[in-house]
N, C-alpha and C positions, 0 to 999 in steps of 0.2 A: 504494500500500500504506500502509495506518496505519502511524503511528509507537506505537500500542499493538498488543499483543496480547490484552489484553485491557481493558473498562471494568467496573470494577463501583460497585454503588450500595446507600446506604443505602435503606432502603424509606421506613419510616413519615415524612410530613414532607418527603420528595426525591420518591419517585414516588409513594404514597398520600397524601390528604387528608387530614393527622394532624389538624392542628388542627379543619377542621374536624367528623371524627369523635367526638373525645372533645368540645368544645364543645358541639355536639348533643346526646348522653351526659346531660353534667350539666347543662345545660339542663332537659333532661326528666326526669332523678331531681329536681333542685331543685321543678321546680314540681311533679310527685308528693309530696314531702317537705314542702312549704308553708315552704321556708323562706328565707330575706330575704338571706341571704350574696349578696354582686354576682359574678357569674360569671367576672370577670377575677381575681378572688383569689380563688375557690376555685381556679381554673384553676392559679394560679403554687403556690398547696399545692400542689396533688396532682401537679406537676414536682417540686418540691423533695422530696416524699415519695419519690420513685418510685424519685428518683433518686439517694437513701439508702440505699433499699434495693436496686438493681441492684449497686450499690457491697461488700455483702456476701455471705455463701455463698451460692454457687448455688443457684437454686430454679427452677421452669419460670415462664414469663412469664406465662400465667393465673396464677398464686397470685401475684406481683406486682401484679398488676391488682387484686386479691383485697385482698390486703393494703393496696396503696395507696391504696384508695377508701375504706376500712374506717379508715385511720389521718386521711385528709382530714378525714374526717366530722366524726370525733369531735374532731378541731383546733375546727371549728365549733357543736358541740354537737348536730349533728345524726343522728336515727337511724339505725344502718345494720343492714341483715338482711342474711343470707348469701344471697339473693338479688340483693341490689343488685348484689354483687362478681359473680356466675354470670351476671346480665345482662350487665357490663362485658366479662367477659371472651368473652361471647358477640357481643358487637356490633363488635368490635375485625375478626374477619374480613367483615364488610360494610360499610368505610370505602372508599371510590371512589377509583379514580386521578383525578389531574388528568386532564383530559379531551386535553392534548398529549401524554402519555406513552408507550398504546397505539403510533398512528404514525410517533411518534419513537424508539423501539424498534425497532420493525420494519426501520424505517432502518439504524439504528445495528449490526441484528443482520447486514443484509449488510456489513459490513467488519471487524466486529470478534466478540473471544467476547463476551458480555454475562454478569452475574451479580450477584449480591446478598447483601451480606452486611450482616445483620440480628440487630435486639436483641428475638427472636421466639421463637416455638416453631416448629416445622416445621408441624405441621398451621394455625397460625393463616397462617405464609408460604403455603402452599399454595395457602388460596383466597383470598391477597390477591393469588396470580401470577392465579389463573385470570380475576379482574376486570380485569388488562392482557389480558389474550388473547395472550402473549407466551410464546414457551417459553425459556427463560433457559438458558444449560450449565451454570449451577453455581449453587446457593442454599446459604448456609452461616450458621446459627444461632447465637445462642448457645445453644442446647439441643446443639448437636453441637459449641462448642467448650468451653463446663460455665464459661461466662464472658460478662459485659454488656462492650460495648461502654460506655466508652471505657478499658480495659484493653487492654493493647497485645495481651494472649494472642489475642483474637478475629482481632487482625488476620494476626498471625505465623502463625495457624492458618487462615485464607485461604492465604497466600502458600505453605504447603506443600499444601496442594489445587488448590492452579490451577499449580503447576507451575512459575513463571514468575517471572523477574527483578522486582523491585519496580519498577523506572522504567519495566516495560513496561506496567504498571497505572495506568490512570488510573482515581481512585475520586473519584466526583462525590456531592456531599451537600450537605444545609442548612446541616449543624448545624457547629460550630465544635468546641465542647466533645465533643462525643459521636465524632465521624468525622474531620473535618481532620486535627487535632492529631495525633492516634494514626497516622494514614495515613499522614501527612507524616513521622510518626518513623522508623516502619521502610520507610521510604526510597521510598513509591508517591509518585506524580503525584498531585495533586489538583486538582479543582474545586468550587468555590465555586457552587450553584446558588443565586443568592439574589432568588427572583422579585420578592420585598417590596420590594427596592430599601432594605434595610438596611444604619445606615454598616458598614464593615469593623472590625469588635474592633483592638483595639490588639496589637504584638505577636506579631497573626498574620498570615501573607503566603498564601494558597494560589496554584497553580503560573497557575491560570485562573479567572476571573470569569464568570458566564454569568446576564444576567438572564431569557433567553428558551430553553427546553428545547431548542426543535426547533433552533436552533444550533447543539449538540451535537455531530452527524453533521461537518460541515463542519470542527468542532473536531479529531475526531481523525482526520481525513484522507479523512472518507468520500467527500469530492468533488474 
């Protein structure tokens, strides 16, 4: 029997190809736009943007999108039409899982609950579950907790939908800033999935390390 009762997961970035989704993205606006900004600094704008305004009043994650492509822009003096932001936020539901994810899911789903909690809107979660082919028991937004991750509300509002004691929760993520931190506060298990083989931030300790997905299973007792 696992020592979890449940595992859940950030999506974008942990089991979707965030990066390379939105790299793509502006990739292809840039050379549409004809314009000369090098794509690793537009890239760290439009985090630093995004993530200004996840920080403020709620708004759904398309008009984020919206907004924060629209604020990049003009950082660089480049045009933006209310199409650009309508493409963005259209293209965000056809970002690929890693290609371990699917399988390792599957796995994972014979021993434990599985679920996701995300800095998303429900329809864009939706048909990012349908591209794992996985059915998850619980997906929980910020459109359904009226709050961005890395705000502790998102997470205290998991732990009262899943029911379940925090240390029984193992929550596996990329991100440090965005999911560790928060996760570790009100009191879940954490792992650290960091495939890049990035050093560990200062400071912060997560419960597990993992630089290979399909480990996973094995980690929370599945075998």
């Amino acid at each position: 029997m696992s020592r979890f009762a449940w595992v859940t997961f950030d999506c974008y970035g942990t089991l979707i190809d965030w990066d390379t989704g939105i790299r793509s993205f502006l990739q292809n606006l840039l050379a549409h736009k004809d314009a000369t900004v090098d794509l690793d600094t537009l890239h760290r704008k439009w985090e630093e943007v995004q993530f200004d305004l996840i920080q403020r009043e709620y708004r759904p994650y398309k008009d984020i999108l919206r907004l924060s492509l629209e604020g990049t822009l003009k950082e660089f003096g480049i045009p933006y039409e209310p199409s650009d932001g309508d493409a963005f936020a259209a293209s965000m539901p056809t970002w690929q899982p890693f290609p371990d994810v699917p399988p390792t899911l599957r796995e994972l789903k014979r021993h434990v609950h599985i679920a996701i909690i995300s800095n998303t809107d429900n329809d864009i979660l939706r048909e990012s579950v349908k591209l794992m082919g996985v059915e998850f028991d619980a997906l929980i937004t910020a459109e359904d907790a009226r709050v961005y991750k890395p705000n502790l509300r998102i997470f205290e509002f998991a732990l009262q939908r899943l029911g379940e004691a925090p240390d029984r929760i193992l929550h596996v993520a990329f991100g440090f800033q965005y999911d560790l931190v928060p996760a570790k506060q009100v009191g879940m298990t954490t792992c650290w999935l960091n495939r890049t083989g990035e050093p560990m931030p200062e400071g912060v300790m997560p419960d597990f390390v993992l630089t290979d997905f399909t480990k996973l299973p094995p980690l929370v007792g599945g075998e």
